[in-house]
N, C-alpha and C positions, 0 to 999 in steps of 0.2 A: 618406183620406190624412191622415197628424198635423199637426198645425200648426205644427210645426220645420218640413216637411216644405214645405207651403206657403212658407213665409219663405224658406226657402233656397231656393228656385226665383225669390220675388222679386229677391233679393237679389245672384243671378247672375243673373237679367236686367238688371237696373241697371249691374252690373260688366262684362256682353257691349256692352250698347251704350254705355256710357263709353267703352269699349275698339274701336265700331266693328268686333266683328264678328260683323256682320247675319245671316249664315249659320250662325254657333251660336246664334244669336236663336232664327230662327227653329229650330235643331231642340229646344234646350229648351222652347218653347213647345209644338212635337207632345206632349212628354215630359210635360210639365204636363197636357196636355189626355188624354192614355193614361193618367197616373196616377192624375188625377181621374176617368176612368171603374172603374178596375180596384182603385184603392185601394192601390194597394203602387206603390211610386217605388223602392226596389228593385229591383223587377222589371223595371220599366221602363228602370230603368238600366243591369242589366247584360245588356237584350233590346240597349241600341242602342251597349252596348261588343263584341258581336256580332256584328260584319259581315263579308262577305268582301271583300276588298282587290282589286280589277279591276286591267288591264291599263289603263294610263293614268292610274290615280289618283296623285294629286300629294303624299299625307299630310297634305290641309289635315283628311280627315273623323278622322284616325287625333287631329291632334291635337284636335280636338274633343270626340272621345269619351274623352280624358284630361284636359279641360277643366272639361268641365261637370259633372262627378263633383265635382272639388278645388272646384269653386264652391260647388256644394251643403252638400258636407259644412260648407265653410268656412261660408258661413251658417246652417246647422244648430248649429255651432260658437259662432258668434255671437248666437243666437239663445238659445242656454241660459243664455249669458252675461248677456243682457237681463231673460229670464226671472230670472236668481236677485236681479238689481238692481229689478223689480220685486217680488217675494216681500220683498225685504228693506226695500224701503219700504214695505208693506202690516205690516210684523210676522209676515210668514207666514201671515198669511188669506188672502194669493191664492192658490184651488181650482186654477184651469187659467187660462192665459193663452191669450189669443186672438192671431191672427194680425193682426190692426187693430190691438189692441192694442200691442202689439209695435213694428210696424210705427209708429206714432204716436210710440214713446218714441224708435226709433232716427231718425224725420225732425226730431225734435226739439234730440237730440242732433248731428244733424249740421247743422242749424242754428244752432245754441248753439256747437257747440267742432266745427267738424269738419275742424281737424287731428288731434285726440284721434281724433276717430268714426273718421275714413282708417285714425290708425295702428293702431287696437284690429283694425278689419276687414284691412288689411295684413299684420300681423304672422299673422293666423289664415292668411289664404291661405297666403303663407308656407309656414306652419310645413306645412299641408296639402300643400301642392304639394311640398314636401321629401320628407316623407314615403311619397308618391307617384311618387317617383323623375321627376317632370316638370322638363325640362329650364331650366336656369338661368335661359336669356333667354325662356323662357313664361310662368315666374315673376315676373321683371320686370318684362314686358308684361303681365303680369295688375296686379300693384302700381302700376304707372304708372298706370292704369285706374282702380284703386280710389283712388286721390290723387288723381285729375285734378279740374278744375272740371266737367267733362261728371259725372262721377259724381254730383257734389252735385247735380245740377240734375237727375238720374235719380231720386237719392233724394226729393228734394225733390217733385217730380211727380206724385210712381206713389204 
């Protein structure tokens, strides 16, 4: 698995449980644990945008499975962003960024300014979730998430 690929899977676990919801936790973490075996998070993603819809079910898994996609990508998104801020404080001697790595500039950053770090990761989901035809107020509730004090103290943590 690449290590955008990691990040964005942190990155939407932080923004699920800011957001309080335990049940796309835990199914992004099966997704983490299937991608780190199989190596393709691809794959993985559009195994578990692939279900069939039973008699009874309420569309909490449907919105899920449109959820955690717009997360990932969003911090894949964010994560290139981080990457070219470190490339360009190195002069462009940085080879490959790491996942710690990474991970360190962005707790850092949302330690330091993180109304800045919220609105840079907001406006990405955002712009992702738009994109991805997800409904207005998922969008919101994803944004309210990623602004919340619960999120800082996700990021801050993990």
């Amino acid at each position: 698995m690449q290590e955008g690929d990691k990040f964005g899977i942190w990155i939407a676990g932080a923004t699920l449980r800011a957001g309080a919801r335990e049940i796309d936790v835990l199914t992004l973490e099966d997704i983490g644990k299937q991608a780190e075996t199989s190596g393709d998070l691809e794959q993985e993603l559009a195994a578990m945008r692939q279900f069939d819809k039973k008699g009874g079910d309420f569309g909490a898994e449907i919105i899920g499975a449109i959820v955690i996609p717009i997360l990932i990508e969003a911090g894949k998104q964010l994560w290139a962003a981080y990457v070219r801020k470190l490339t360009d404080k190195a002069a462009g001697a940085l080879a490959d960024a790491t996942t710690d790595r990474v991970v360190q500039l962005v707790k850092r950053h949302w330690k330091d300014a993180p109304d800045e770090a919220a609105s840079e990761f907001e406006s990405i989901v955002r712009e992702v979730g738009a994109r991805q035809k997800l409904p207005q107020a998922q969008i919101d509730e994803l944004a309210a998430a990623v602004r919340s004090s619960a999120m800082t103290k996700e990021v801050s943590a993990a």
